[in-house]
C-alpha positions in Angstrom: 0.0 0.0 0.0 2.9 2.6 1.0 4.5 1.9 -2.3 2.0 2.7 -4.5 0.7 5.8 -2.5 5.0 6.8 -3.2 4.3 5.6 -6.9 0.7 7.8 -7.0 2.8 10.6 -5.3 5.2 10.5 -8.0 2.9 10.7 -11.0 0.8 13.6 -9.7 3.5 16.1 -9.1 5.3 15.0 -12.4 2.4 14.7 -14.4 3.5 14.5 -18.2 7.2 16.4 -17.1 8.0 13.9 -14.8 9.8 10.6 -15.5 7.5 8.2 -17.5 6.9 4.8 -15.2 6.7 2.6 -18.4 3.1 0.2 -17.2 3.1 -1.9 -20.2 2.4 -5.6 -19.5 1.3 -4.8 -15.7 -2.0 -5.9 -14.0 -4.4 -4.0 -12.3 -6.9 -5.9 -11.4 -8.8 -7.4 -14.2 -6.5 -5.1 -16.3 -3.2 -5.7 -18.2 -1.8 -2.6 -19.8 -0.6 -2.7 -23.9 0.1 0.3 -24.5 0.4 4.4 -24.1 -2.8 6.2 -25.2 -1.3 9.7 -24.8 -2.2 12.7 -22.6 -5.6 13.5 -21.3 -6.7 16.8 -21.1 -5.7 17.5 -17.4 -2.0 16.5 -18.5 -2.1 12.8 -16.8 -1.0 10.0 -18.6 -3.3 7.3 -20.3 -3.0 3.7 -21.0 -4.7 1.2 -23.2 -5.7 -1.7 -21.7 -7.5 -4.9 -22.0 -9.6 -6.5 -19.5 -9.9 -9.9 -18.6 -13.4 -10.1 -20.6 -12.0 -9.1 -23.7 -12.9 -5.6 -23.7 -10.0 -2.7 -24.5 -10.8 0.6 -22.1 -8.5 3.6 -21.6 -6.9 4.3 -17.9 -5.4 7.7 -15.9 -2.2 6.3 -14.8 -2.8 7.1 -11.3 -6.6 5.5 -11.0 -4.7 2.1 -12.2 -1.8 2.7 -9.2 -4.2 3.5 -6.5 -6.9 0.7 -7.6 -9.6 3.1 -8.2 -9.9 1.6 -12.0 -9.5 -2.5 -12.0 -11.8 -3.5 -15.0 -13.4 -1.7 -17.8 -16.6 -1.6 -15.8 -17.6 -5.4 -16.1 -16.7 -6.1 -12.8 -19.3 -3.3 -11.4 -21.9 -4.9 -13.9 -21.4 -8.4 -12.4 -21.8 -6.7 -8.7 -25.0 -5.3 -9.7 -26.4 -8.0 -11.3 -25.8 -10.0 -8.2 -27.1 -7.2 -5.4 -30.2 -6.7 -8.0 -30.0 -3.0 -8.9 -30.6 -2.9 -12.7 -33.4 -0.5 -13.3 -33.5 1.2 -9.9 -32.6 4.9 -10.0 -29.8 4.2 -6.9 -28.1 2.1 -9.7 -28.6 4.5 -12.5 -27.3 7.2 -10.1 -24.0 4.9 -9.2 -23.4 4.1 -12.4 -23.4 7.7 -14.0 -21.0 8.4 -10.8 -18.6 5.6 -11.5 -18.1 6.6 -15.2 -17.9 10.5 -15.1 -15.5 10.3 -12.4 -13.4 7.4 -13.8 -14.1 6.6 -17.4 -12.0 9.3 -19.2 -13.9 8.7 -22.6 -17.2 10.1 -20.6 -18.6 13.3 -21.9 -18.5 14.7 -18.3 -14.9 13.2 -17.0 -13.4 16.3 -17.7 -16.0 18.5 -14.7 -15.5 15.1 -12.2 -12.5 12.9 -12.4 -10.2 15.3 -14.4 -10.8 18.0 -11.6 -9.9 15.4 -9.4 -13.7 14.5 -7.8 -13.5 10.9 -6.4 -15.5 8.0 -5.4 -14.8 6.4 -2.0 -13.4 3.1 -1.9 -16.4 1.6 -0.5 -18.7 3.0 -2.9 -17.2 1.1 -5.7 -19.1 -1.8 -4.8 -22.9 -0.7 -5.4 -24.2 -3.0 -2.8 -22.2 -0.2 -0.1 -24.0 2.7 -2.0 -27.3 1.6 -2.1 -26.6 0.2 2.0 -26.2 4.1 2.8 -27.8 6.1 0.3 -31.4 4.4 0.0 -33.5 5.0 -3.1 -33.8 8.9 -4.3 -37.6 10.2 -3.8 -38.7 12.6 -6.3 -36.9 14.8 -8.0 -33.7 14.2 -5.9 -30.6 13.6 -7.0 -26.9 13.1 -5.2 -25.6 16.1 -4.3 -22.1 16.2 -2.5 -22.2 19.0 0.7 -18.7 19.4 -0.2 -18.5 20.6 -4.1 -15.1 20.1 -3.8 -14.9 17.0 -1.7 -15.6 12.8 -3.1 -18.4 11.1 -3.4 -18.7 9.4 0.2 -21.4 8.6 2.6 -20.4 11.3 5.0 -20.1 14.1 1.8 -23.8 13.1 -0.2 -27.0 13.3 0.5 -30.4 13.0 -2.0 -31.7 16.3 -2.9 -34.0 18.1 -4.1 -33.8 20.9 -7.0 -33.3 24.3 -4.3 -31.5 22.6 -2.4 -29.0 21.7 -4.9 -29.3 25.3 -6.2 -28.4 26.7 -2.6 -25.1 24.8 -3.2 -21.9 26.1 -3.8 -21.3 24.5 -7.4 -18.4 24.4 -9.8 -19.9 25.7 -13.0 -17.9 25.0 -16.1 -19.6 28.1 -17.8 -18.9 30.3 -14.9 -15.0 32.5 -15.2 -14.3 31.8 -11.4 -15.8 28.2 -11.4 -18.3 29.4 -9.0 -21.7 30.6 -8.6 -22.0 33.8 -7.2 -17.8 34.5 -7.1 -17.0 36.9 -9.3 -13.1 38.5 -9.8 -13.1 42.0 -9.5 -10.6 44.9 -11.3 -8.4 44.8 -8.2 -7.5 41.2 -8.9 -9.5 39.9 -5.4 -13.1 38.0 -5.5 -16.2 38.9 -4.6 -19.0 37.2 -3.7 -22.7 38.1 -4.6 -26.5 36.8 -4.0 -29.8 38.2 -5.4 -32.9 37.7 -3.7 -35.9 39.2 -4.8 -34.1 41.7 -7.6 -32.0 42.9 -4.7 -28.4 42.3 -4.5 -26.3 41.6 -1.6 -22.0 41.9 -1.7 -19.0 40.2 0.4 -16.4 42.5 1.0 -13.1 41.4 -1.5 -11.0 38.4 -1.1 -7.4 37.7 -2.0 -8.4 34.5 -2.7 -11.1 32.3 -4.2 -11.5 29.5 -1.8 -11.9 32.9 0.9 -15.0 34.4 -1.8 -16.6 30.9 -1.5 -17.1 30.3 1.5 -18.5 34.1 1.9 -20.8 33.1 -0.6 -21.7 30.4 1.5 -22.2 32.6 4.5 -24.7 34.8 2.5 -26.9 32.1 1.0 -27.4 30.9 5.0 -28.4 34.7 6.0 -30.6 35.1 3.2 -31.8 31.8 2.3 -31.3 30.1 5.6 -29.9 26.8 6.0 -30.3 24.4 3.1 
């Protein structure tokens, strides 16, 4: 375990600069590696590999290392079948978790796993998610507390549509990455709420994480507590 957290270490502060660890012919899992599959968009490395089924999927180094990828997704499939979660929302919920925050060919890896959004150990079996999370009532869906933080029984919960919206969010259409954080001339941030055509201002921040959490604080005062 110690050595591959050193080897994990390694690739994330090299990245692409760093010295290449050549994976080819090693097994992770249900996964042998064959080959490089060139850089992802957040600068990690990718492999091709093929799965003990037969199927070819594409791997961040560092998922293989830490054990966070070990099939191309079959083994999840034979869990579920087994634990009997085909067609219940929990499951549709897992799986879309699993892929965007591990499958790099997924058209949203790039807002989850390539920011570095995880899924706990323990939720990789669906059996453990369903066990903590229950079904979804509604129009709820997982929401993590945390925007920053995994998925994780301690981090999610099922909500609703305002409460999600009272969240602080990344937003991939937003300049800052967050709602309501703005950058002002100075250089600082700024945090800002409406509520009912009125608007309400943080004072300025020299950092982002500082205009967050400000943001945070003026959603409770004028929203109240999600």
């Amino acid at each position: 375990m110690k050595a591959a957290y050193l080897l994990f270490s390694r690739l994330l502060k090299g990245g692409v600069m760093g010295k290449l660890v050549n994976q080819i012919g090693q097994r992770f899992g249900k996964l042998v590696v064959v080959s490089r599959a060139g850089v992802g968009k957040n600068k990690k490395v990718l492999w091709k590999c093929v799965c003990d089924c037969g199927k070819e999927t594409i791997a961040v180094s560092g998922s293989l290392v830490t054990g966070n990828t070990s099939s191309c997704g079959c083994f999840f499939k034979e869990r579920v079948t087994k634990h009997g979660g085909t067609g219940k929302a929990s499951y549709n919920t897992w799986r879309a978790m699993m892929r965007r925050c591990y499958n790099v060919l997924d058209k949203d890896y790039k807002r989850w796993g390539g920011r570095g959004i995880i899924v706990s150990l323990e939720w990789h079996d669906y059996a453990c998610f369903v066990a903590d999370m229950g079904e979804p009532e509604g129009d709820e869906t997982l929401d993590r507390k945390d925007p920053y933080g995994p998925y994780s029984k301690e981090n999610c919960r099922w909500a609703g549509v305002t409460t999600q919206n009272r969240n602080v969010r990344i937003r991939e259409n937003s300049k800052t990455g967050i709602i309501g954080v703005s950058k002002v001339a100075s250089g600082k941030y700024m945090a800002k709420i409406t509520v009912k055509t009125k608007n309400f201002y943080s004072k300025c921040f020299a950092t982002l994480e500082e205009a967050a959490l400000a943001r945070k604080e003026l959603e409770q005062i004028h929203w109240g507590a999600a």
